[in-house]
C-alpha positions in Angstrom: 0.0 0.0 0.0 2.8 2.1 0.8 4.5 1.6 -2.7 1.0 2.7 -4.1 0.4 5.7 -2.5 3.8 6.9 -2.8 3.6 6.3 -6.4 0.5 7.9 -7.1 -1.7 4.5 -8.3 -3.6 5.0 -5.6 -4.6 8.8 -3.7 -5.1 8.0 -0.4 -5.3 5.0 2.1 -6.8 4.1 5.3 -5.7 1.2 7.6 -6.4 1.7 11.7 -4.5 4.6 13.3 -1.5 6.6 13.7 0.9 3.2 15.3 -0.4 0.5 12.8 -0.6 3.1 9.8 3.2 4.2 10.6 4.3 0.1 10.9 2.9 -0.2 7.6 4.8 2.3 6.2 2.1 5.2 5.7 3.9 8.1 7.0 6.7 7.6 4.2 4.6 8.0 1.4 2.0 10.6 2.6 2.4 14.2 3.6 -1.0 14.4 5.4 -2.9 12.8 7.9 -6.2 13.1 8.5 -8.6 12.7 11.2 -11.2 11.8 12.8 -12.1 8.2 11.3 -15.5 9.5 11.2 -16.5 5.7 9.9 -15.6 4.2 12.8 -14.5 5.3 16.5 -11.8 3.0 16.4 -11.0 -0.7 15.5 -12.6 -3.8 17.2 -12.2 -7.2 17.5 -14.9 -10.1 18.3 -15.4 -13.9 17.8 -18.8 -15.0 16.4 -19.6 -18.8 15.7 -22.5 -19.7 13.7 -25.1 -21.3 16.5 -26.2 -23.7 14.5 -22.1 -25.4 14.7 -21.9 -24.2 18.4 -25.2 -26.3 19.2 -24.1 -29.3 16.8 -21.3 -32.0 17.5 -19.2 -32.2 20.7 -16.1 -32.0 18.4 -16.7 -28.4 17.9 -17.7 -27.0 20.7 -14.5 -28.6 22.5 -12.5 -27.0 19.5 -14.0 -24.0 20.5 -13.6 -24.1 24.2 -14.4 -21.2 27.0 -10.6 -21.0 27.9 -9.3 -20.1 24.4 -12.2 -17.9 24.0 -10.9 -16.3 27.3 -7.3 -16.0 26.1 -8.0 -14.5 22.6 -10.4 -11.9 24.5 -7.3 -11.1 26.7 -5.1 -10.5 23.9 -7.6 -8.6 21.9 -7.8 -6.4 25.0 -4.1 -5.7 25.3 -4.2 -5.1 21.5 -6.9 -2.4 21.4 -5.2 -1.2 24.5 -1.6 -0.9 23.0 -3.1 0.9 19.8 -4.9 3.8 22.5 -1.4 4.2 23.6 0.8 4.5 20.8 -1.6 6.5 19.1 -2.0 9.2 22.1 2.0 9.3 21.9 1.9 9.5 18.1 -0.2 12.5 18.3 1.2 14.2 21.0 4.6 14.5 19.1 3.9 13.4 15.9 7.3 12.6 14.6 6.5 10.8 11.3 6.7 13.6 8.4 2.9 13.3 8.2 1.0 16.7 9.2 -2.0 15.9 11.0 -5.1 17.7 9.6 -8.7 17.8 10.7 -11.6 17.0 8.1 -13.4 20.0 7.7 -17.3 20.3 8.8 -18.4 20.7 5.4 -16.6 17.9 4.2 -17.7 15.2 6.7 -21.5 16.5 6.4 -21.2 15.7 2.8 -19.5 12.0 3.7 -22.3 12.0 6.0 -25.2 12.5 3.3 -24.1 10.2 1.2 -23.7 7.5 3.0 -26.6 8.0 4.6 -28.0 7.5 0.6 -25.8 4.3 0.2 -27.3 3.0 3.4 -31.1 3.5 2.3 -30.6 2.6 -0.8 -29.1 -0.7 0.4 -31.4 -1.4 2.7 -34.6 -1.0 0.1 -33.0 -4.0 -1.4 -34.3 -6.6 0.8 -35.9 -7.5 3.8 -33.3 -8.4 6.4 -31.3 -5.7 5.1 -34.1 -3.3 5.7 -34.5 -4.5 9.4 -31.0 -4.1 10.7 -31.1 -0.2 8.9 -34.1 0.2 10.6 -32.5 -1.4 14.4 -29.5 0.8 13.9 -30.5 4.1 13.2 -32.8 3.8 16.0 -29.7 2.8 18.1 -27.7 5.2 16.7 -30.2 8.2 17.6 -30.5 7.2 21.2 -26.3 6.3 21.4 -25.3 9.5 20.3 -26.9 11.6 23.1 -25.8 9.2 25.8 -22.3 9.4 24.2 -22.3 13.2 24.1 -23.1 12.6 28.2 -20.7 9.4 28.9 -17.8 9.6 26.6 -17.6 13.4 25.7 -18.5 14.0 29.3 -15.2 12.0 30.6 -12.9 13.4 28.7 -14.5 16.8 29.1 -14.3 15.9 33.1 -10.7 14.6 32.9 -9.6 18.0 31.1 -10.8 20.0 33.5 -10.1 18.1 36.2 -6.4 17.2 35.5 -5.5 19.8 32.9 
């Protein structure tokens, strides 16, 4: 991707954050960075297993056992952790060549309308589709003013709080 970028074959890239982006190489071949990821907060990691595999033979289900469901939880943990860190170092002294540059408002309403298009238009495609729209805008209106209270409220607390 690096190679790419710096070449011109492609304009611009995307991979997690500041750390990951700057192991890959990113910061070598692009001038800018920009932020926020306004299509996701931040990078997650789960395990889902098809129920219908989970409820069938013993053999899988002992394959799939609590423990090393437990262990790769605890490891995805200290990932997402270790990414928060390097990150918040990254952008406190960012040392890469890369100028760090906020999307402007106009810009990210106008990412904003048209995905919202993308997603309707998606969803009138089929049923299922339609439903899990449906589920999460509704989720998504409510989440936003509790996140506005809970997460913006923290950090707005810690600011003040320890400077």
């Amino acid at each position: 991707m690096p190679v790419a970028l710096k070449s011109g074959a492609i304009d611009a890239s995307e991979w997690v954050g500041p750390w990951l982006d700057m192991e890959l190489g990113l910061h070598r071949a692009a001038d800018y960075y920009y932020y926020p990821g306004f299509h996701e907060p931040g990078t997650n990691s789960t395990l889902g297993i098809n129920k219908t595999l989970w409820d069938g033979p013993d053999a899988f289900r002992a394959r799939a056992d609590r423990s090393r469901c437990r262990s790769r939880g605890d490891a995805i943990a200290r990932r997402v952790q270790r990414r928060e860190c390097q990150g918040a170092q990254i952008a406190a002294r960012p040392t890469s060549g890369s100028r760090f540059l906020r999307y402007n408002d106009a810009l990210i309403r106008t990412f904003g309308k048209l995905s919202k298009e993308v997603l309707a238009d998606t969803a009138a495609k089929d049923p299922l589709t339609r439903k899990v729209y449906d589920s999460y805008m509704g989720f998504l209106a409510g989440v936003m003013d509790w996140g506005e209270l809970s997460e913006t409220g923290y950090r707005d607390t810690r600011r003040l709080a320890l400077g």
